[in-house]
C-alpha positions as CSV (number, residue, x, y, z in Angstrom):
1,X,20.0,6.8,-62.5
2,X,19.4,3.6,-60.6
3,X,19.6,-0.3,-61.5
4,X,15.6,0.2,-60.7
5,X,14.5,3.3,-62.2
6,X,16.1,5.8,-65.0
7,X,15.3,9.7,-65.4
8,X,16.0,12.3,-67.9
9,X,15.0,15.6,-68.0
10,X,14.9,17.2,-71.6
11,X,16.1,19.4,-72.8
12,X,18.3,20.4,-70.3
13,X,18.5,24.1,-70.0
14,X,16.2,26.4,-71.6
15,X,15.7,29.9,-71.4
16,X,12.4,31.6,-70.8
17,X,10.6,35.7,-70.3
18,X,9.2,36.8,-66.7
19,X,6.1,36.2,-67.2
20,X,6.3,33.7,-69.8
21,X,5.9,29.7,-70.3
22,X,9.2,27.1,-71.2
23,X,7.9,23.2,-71.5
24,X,9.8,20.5,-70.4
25,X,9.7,16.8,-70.7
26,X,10.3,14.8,-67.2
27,X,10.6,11.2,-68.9
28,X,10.7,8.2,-66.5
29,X,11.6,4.7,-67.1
30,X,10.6,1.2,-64.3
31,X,13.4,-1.0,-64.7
32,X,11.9,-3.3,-61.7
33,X,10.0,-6.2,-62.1
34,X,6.8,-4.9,-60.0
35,X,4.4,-2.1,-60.8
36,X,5.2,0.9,-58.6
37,X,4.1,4.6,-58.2
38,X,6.0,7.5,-58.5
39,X,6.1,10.7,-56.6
40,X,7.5,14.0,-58.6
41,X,8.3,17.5,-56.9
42,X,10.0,20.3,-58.2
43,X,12.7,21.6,-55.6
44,X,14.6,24.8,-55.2
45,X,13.3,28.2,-55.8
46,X,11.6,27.1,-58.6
47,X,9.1,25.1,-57.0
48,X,6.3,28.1,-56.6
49,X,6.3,28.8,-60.4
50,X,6.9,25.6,-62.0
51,X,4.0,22.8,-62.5
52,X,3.7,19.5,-63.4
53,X,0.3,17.6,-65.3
54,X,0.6,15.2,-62.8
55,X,2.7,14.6,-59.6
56,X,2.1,10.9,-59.0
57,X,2.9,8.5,-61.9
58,X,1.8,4.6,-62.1
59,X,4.3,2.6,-64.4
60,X,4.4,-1.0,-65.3
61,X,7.6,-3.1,-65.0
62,X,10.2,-2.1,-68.1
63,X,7.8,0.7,-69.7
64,X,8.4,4.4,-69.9
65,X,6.4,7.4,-68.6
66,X,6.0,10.9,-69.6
67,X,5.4,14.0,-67.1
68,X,5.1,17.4,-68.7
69,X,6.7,20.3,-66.9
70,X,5.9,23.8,-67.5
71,X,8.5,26.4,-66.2
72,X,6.4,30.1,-65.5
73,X,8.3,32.7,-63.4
74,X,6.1,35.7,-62.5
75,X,6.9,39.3,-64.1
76,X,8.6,40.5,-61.2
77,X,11.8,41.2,-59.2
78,X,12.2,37.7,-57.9
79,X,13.5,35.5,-59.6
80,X,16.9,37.7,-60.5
81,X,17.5,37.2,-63.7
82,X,20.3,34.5,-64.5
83,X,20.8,30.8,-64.5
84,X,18.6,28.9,-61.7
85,X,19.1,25.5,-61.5
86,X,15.8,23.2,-61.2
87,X,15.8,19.9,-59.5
88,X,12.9,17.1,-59.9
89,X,12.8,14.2,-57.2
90,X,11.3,10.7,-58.6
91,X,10.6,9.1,-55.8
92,X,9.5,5.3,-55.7
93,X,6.2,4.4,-53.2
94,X,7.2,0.4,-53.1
95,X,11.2,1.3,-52.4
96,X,11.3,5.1,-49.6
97,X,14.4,4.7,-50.1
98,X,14.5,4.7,-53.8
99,X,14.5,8.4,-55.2
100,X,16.4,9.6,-58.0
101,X,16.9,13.4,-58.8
102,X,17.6,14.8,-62.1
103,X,18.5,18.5,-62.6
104,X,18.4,21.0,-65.5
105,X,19.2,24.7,-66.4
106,X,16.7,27.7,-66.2
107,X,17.9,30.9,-67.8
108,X,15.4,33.6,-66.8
109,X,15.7,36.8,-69.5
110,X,16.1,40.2,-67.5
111,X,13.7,42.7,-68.3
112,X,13.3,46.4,-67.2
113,X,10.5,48.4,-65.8
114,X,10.6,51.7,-63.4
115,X,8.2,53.9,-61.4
116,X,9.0,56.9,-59.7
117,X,7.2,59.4,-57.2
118,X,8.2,62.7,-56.0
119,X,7.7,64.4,-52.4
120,X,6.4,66.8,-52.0
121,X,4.8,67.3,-55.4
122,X,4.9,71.3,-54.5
123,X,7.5,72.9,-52.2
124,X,7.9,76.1,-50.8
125,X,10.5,78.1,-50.3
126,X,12.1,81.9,-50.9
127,X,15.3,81.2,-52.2
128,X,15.3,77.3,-52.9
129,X,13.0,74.2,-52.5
130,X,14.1,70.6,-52.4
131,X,12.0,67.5,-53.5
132,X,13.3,64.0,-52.6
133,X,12.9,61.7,-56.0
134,X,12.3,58.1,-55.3
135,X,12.9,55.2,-58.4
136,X,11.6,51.9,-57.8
137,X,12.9,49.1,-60.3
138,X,10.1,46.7,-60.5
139,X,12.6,44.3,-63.2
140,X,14.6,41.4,-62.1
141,X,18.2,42.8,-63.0
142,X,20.0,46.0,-61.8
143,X,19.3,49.2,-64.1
144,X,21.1,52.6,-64.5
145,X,18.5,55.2,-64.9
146,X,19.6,58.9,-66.4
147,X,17.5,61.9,-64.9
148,X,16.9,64.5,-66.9
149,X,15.1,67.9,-66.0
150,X,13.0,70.4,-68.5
151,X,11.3,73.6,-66.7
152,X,8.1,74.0,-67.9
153,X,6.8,77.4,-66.0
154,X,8.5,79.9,-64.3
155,X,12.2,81.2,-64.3
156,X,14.6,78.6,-62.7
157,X,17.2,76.1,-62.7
158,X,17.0,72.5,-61.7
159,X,19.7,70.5,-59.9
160,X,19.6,66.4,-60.6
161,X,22.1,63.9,-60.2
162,X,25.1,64.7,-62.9
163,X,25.1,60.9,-63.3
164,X,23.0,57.6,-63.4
165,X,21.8,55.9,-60.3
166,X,21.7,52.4,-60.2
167,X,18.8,50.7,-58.6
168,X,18.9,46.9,-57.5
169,X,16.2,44.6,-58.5
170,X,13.0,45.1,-56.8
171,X,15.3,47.9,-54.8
172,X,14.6,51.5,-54.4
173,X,16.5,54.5,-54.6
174,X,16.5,57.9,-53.2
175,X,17.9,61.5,-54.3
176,X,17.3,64.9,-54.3
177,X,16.4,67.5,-56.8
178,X,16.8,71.2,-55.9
179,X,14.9,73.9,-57.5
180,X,16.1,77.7,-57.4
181,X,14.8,80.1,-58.9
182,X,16.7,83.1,-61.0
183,X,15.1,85.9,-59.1
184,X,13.7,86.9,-56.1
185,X,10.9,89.1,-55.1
186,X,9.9,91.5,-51.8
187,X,6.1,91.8,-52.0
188,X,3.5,90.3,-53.8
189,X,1.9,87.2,-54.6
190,X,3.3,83.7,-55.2
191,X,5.3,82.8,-58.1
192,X,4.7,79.2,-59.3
193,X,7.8,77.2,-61.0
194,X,6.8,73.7,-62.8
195,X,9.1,71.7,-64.6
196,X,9.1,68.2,-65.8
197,X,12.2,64.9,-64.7
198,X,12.5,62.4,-67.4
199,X,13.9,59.2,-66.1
200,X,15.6,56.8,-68.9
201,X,16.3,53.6,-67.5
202,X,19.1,51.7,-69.6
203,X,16.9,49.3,-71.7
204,X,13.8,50.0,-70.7
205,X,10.7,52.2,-71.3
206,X,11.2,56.0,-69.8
207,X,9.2,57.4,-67.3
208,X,8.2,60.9,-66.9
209,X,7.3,63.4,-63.3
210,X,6.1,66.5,-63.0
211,X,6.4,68.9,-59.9
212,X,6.5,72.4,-58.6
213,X,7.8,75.2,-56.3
214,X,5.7,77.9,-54.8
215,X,8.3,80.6,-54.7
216,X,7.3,83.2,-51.6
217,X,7.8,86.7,-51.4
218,X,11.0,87.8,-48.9
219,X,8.7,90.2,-46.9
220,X,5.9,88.5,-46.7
221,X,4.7,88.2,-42.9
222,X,1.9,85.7,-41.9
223,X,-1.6,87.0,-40.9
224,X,-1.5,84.9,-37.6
225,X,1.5,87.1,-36.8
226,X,-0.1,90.4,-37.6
227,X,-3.3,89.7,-35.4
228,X,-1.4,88.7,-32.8
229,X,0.7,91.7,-32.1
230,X,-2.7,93.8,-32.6
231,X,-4.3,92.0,-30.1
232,X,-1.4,92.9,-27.7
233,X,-1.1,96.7,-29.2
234,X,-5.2,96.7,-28.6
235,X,-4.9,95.1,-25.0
236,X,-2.1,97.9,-23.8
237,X,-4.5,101.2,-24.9
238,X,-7.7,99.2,-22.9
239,X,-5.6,98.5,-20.1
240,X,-4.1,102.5,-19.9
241,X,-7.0,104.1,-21.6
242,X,-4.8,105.4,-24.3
243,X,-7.4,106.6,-26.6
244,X,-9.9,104.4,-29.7
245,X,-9.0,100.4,-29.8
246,X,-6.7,99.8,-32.1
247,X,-7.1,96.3,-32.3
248,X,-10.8,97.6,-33.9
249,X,-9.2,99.5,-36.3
250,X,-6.9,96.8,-37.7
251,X,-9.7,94.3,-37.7
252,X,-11.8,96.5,-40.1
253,X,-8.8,96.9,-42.2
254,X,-8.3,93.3,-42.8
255,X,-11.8,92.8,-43.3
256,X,-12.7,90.7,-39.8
257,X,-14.8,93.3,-38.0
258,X,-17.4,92.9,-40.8
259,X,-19.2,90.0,-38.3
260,X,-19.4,92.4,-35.4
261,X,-21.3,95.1,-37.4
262,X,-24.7,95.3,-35.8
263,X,-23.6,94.3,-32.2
264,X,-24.3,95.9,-28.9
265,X,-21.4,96.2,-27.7
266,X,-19.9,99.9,-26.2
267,X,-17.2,101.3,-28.2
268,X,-14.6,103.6,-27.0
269,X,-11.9,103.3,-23.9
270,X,-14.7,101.9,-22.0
271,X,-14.9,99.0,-23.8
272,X,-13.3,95.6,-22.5
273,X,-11.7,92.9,-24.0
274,X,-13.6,89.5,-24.0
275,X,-12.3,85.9,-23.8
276,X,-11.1,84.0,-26.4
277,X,-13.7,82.4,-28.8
278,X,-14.2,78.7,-28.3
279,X,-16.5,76.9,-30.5
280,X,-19.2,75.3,-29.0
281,X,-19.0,72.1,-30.7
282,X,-15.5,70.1,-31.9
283,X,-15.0,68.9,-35.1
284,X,-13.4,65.8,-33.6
285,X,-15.2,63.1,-33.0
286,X,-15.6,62.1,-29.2
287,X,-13.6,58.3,-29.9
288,X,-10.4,60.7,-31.1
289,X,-10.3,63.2,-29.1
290,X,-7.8,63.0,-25.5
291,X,-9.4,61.5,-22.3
292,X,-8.0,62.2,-19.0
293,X,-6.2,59.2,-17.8
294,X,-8.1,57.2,-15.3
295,X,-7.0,57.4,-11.8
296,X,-8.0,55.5,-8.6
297,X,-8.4,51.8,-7.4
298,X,-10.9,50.9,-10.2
299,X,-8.2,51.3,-13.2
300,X,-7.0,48.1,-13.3
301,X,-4.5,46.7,-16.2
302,X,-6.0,44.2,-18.7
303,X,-4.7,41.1,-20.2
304,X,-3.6,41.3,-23.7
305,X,-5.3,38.4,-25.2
306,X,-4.7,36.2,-28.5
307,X,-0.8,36.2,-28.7
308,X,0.5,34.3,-31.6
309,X,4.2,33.6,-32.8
310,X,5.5,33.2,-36.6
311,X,8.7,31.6,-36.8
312,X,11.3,33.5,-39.2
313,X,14.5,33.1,-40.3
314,X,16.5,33.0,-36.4
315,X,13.4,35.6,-35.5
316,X,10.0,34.7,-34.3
317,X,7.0,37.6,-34.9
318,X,4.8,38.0,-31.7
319,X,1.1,39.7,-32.0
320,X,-1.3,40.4,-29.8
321,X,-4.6,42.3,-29.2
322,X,-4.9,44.9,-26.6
323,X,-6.8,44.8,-23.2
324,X,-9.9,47.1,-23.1
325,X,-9.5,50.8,-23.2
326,X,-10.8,50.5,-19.1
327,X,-7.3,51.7,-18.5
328,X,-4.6,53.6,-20.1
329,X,-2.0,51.3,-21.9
330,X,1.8,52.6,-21.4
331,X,3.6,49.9,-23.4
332,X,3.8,46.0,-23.3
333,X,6.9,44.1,-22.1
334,X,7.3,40.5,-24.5
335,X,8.9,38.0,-22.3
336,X,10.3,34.5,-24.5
337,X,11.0,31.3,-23.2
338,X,13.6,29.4,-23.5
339,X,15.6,32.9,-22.2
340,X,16.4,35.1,-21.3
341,X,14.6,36.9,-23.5
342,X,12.7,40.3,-22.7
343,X,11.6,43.2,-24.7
344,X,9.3,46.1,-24.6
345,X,7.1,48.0,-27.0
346,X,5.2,51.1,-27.2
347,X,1.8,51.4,-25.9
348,X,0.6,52.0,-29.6
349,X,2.3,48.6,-30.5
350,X,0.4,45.0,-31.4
351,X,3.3,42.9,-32.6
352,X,7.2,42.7,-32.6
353,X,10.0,41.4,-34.3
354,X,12.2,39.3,-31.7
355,X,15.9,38.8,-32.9
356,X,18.4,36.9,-32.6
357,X,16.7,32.8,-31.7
358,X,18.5,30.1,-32.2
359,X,17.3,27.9,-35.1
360,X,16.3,24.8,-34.6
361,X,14.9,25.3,-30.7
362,X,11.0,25.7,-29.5
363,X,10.0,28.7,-28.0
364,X,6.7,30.2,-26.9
365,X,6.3,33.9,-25.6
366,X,3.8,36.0,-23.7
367,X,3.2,39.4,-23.5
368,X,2.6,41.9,-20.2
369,X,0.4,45.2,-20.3
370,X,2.1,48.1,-18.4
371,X,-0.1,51.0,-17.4
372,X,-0.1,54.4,-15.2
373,X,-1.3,52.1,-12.3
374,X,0.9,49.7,-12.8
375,X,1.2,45.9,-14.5
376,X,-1.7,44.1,-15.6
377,X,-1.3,40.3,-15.4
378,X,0.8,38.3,-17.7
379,X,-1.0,36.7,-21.2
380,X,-1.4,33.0,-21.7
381,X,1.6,31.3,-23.9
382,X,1.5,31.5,-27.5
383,X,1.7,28.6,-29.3
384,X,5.1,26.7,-29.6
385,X,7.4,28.4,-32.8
386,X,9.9,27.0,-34.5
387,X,12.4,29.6,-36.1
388,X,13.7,28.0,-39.8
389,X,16.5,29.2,-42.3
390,X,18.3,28.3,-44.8
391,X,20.8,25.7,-44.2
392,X,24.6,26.7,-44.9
393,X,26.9,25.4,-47.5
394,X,27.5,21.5,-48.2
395,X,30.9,21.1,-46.7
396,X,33.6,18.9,-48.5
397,X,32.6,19.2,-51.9
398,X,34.9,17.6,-54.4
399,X,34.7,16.5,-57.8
400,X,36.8,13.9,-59.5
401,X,36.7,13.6,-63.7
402,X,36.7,10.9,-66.3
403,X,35.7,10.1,-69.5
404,X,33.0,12.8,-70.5
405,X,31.7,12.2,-67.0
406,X,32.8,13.9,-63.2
407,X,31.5,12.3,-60.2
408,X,30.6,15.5,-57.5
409,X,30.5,14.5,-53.8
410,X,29.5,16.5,-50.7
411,X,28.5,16.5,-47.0
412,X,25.7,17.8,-45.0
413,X,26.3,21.4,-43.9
414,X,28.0,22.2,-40.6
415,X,24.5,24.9,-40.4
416,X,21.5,22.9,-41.7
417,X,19.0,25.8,-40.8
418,X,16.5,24.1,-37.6
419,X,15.1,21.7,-39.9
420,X,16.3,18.4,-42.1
421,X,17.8,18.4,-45.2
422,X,15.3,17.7,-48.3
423,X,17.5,18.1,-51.2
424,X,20.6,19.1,-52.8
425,X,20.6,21.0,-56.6
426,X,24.3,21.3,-58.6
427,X,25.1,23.7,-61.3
428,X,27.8,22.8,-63.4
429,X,29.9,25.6,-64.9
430,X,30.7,25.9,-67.9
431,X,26.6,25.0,-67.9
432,X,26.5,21.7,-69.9
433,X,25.7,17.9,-69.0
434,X,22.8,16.0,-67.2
435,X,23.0,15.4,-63.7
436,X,22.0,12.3,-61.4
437,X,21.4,13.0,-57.8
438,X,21.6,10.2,-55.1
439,X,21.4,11.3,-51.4
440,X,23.1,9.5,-48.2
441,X,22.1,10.6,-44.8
442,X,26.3,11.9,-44.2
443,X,25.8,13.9,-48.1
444,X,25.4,13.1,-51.3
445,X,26.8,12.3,-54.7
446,X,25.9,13.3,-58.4
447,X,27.2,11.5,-61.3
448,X,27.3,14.3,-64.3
449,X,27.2,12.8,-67.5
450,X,27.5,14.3,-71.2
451,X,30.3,16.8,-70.8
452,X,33.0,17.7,-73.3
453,X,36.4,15.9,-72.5
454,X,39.4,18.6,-72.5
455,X,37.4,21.1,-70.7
456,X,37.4,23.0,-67.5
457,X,34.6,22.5,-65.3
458,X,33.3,23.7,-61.4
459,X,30.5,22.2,-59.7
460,X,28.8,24.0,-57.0
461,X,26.4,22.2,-54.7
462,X,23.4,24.2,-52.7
463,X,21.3,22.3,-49.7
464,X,17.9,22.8,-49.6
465,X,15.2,22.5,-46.7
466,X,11.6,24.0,-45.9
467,X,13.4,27.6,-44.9
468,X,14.9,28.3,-48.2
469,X,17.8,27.3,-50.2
470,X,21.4,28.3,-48.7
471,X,24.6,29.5,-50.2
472,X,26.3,27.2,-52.8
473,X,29.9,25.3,-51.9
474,X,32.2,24.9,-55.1
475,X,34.3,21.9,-56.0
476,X,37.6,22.5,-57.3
477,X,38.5,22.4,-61.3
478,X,38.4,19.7,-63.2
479,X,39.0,18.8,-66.6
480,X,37.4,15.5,-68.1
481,X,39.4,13.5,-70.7
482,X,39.2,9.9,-72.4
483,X,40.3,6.9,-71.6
484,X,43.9,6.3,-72.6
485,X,44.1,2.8,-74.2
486,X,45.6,0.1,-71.7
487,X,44.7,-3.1,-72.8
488,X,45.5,-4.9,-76.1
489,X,44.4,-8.7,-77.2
490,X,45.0,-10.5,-80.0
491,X,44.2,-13.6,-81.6
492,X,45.7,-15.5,-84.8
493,X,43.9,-17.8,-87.5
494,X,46.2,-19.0,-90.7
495,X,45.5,-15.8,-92.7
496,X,44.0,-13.7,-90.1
497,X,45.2,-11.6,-87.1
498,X,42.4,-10.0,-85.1
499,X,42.9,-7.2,-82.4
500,X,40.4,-5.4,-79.6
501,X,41.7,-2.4,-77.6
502,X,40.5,-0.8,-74.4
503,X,40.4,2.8,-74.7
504,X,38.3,6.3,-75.6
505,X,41.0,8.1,-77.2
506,X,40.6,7.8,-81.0
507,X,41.8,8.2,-83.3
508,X,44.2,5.2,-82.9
509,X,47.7,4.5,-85.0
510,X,49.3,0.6,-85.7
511,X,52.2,-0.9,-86.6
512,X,52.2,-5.2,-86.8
513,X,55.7,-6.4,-87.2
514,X,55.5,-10.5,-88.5
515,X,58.5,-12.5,-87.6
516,X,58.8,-15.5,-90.0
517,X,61.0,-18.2,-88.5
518,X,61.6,-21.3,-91.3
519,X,61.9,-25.4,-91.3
520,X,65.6,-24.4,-91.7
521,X,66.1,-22.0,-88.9
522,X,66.2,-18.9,-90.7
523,X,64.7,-15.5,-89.5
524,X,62.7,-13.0,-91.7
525,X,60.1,-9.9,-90.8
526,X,58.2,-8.0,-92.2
527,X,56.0,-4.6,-90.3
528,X,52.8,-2.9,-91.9
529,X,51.0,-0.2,-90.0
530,X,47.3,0.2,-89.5
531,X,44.8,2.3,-88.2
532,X,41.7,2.4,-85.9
533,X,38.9,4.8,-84.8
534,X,36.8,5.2,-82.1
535,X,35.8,3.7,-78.5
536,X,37.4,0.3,-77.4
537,X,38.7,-0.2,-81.4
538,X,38.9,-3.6,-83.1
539,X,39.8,-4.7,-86.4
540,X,41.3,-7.6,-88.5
541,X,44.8,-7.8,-90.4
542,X,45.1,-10.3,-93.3
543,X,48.7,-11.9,-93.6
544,X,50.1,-15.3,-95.1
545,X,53.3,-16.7,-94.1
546,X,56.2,-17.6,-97.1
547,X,56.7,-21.3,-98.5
548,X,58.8,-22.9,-96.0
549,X,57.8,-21.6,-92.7
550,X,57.9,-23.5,-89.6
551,X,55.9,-20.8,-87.0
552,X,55.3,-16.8,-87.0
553,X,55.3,-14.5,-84.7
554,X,53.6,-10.9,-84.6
555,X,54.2,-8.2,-82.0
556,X,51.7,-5.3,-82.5
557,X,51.3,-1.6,-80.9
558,X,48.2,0.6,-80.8
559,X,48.8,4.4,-80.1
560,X,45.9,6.8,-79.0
561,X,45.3,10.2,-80.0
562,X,47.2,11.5,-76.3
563,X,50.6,9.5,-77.2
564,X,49.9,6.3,-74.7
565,X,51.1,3.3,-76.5
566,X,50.6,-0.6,-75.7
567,X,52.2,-3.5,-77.1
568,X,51.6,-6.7,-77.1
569,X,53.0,-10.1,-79.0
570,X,51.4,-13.5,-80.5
571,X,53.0,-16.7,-81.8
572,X,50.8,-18.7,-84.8
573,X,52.2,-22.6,-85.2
């Protein structure tokens, strides 16, 4: 809160479903005496799924505006569930430097949803097969998931996991299930073995997979193998006439020679042995199949063309598109500037991740075509990239207490990211209280209000900029209290004596001592106590002094509720 403008957010934490809607009221109040306009943005992580009915709010001197929030976070792995903390920025269009952020709690529910696949969905093997099971958690919290396996066909056992896997939100996680089978076989035909993996995630709905295992025979030997060795057993009796082709013989009795029937050619030792078979058209279209690399002084390198950088995170993304096919491409060598900074990629490759920038600093790239001839020439620059993160934790953070109240102070991070600072958000823990954000161009400072004296509380400040929001700094504990009482005035009328107090600590205990001091000298007294209750106490005492008095005196002490005691003393004529 400002002298010229007050906000409040309300309430201040609410909790909310993925996927679901939580309203809040932004309320606004112009304590200037001109008209002004008001511009409110969400900040923090919260921003892309939190709207306001209106962003830009006209207000009248000493009136009050309304501006509805509504707080949405998608179904999905991001946001984690847990507390996020939400900041809105008021800022004033007469006063820049006028802005005013006020923060509140977000608690988004977890929720739990899995999917799973299973490669290869059949495996083959004689003695054992292995399939590689892969969970995805789609939910915004961690889950254990139980695997549980139930044969369906066939006469084997199925190895899982003993124990739950844990999978982090929007993670994935890999393992392996091993199928053998009871028995084994010599000959024969395949034997098929299905069986069924229930996954139970803790919480959540389960998910069942089904897959299998092709189980070969031991002796089994591949018909490629067979032909071949008849085709060398045939060759050998051609080659030394040795008697009838053999390789004829075998054909027939695995039913291939059943094509040749009708044909002309001479049977017996005579007979020769053609070429192989080539078909006389491919099945691969002419644009996939190899070419012969191009040779000679007309393959000339070309210029990749269109390069374009994306800043990251202290990484920049380079793409390009490739030269024409007039010559064969090798690989691509990405040069950066400011350097130095060089690396290559494969000849297949159209972009590249390149590591390791400095946030903060311009750079441009360009990109070199390597072939069999040689280098082609160098591209044109890409355009200028900026590489952005997060900025690092607010240094010096400190928090002093008072009276249902702490005052939080920070500065700027040693690491602001590249780019300036736009906001800072606080969360308060134990989360309780309404927080006031005022920024300074060394920090900032947030003045937390409604917290519950005697209390331990931590305060940890995040920065925020346009590359994310960084790590949070924590303040060191504090523990509000009230105000012990420390100041005490009275005042006296002829059958009256008023008090007032300073202090927060109700509730209060009195005693008034009256000293009674007659025409003839002579001392008397006489003490009463009283009591008091609540913030900066005040009350009346009646009295009225004995026939015969000359003056009175009255000495009176007020005691709060932590023992601190103050005494003060009056004289009535």
């Amino acid at each position: 809160m400002t002298e010229a403008l007050s906000v409040t957010v309300n309430p201040i934490r609410v909790s909310v479903d993925p996927g679901g809607t939580a309203e809040l009221t932004l309320q606004l109040r112009n304590h200037s005496p001109v008209v002004d306009e008001y511009a409110v943005e969400i900040l923090g992580e919260a921003a892309t799924w939190t709207t306001l009915d209106r962003t830009r709010v006209p207000t009248y001197p000493n009136t009050t505006e309304m501006v509805h929030i509504s707080i949405h976070p998608p179904h999905e792995s991001s946001p984690l569930a847990g507390t996020v903390p939400v900041g809105v920025r008021v800022r004033s269009s007469v006063d820049p430097e006028l802005a005013v952020i006020e923060e509140c709690q977000v608690v988004i529910k977890p929720f739990v949803e899995i999917d799973a696949e299973i490669k290869p969905t059949t495996a083959n093997g004689r003695f054992s097969a292995n399939h590689r099971l892969r969970v995805v958690n789609h939910g915004n919290a961690p889950v254990s998931v139980s695997i549980r396996a139930k044969v369906q066909q066939g006469d084997c056992d199925v190895a899982v996991p003993p124990g739950p896997i844990v999978v982090a939100a929007g993670g994935r996680a890999t393992t392996k299930v091993t199928v053998r089978p009871t028995g084994t076989h010599l000959r024969g035909g395949d034997e098929m073995h299905s069986y069924r993996l229930n996954l139970v995630p803790e919480g959540g709905a389960p998910v069942a997979i089904d897959a299998m295992m092709r189980q070969r025979p031991i002796l089994r030997v591949p018909t490629a193998v067979l032909v071949t060795l008849a085709l060398l057993l045939g060759g050998a009796y051609v080659a030394y006439g040795k008697g009838p082709n053999p390789v004829q013989q075998i054909l027939q009795q695995r039913g291939l020679e059943s094509a040749s029937k009708g044909s002309n050619l001479p049977a017996g030792p005579a007979q020769s042995v053609s070429s192989p078979i080539i078909p006389q058209s491919s099945p691969v279209p002419a644009s996939f199949q190899a070419q012969p690399p191009s040779s000679g002084p007309s393959c000339t390198v070309g210029t990749p063309t269109n390069v374009m950088a994306i800043s990251g995170n202290g990484q920049a993304t380079v793409q390009w598109v490739a030269p024409p096919p007039s010559c064969a491409i090798t690989g691509y060598t990405i040069v950066g500037s400011p350097g130095p900074i060089q690396l290559n990629a494969g000849a297949m490759d159209v972009s590249i991740v390149v590591p390791r920038l400095i946030n903060g600093t311009t750079y441009s790239f360009y990109v070199v075509a390597s072939g069999a001839t040689g280098t082609g020439a160098a591209s044109p620059p890409s355009n200028p990239v900026i590489p952005v993160g997060p900025p690092g934790p607010p240094v010096g953070v400190a928090a002093t207490a008072g009276d249902t109240t702490a005052t939080v102070t920070w500065g700027v991070p040693a690491n602001t990211g590249g780019a300036p600072i736009t906001a800072y958000l606080v969360s308060i823990s134990p989360a309780q209280g309404a927080v006031s954000i005022s920024t300074t161009p060394s920090g900032g400072i947030a003045f937390v209000s409604s917290l519950s004296n005697n209390v331990i509380y931590t305060f940890s400040v995040t920065a925020v900029n346009k590359g994310g929001t960084g790590p949070p700094a924590s303040s060191g504990a504090v523990t509000p209290r009230c105000t012990a009482v420390n100041t005490l005035l009275l005042s006296v009328s002829s059958t009256t004596l008023y008090f007032s107090a300073r202090g927060t600590c109700s509730p209060y205990s009195g005693t008034v001592t009256a000293y009674y001091i007659s025409i003839f000298g002579v001392r008397t007294q006489a003490s009463a106590p009283f009591a008091a209750g609540g913030s900066n106490p005040s009350g009346s005492i009646p009295w009225g002094a004995p026939f015969g008095t000359s003056h009175t005196s009255f000495t009176v002490t007020l005691t709060d509720s932590r023992g601190i005691s103050v005494t003060r003393s009056i004289t009535y004529n």
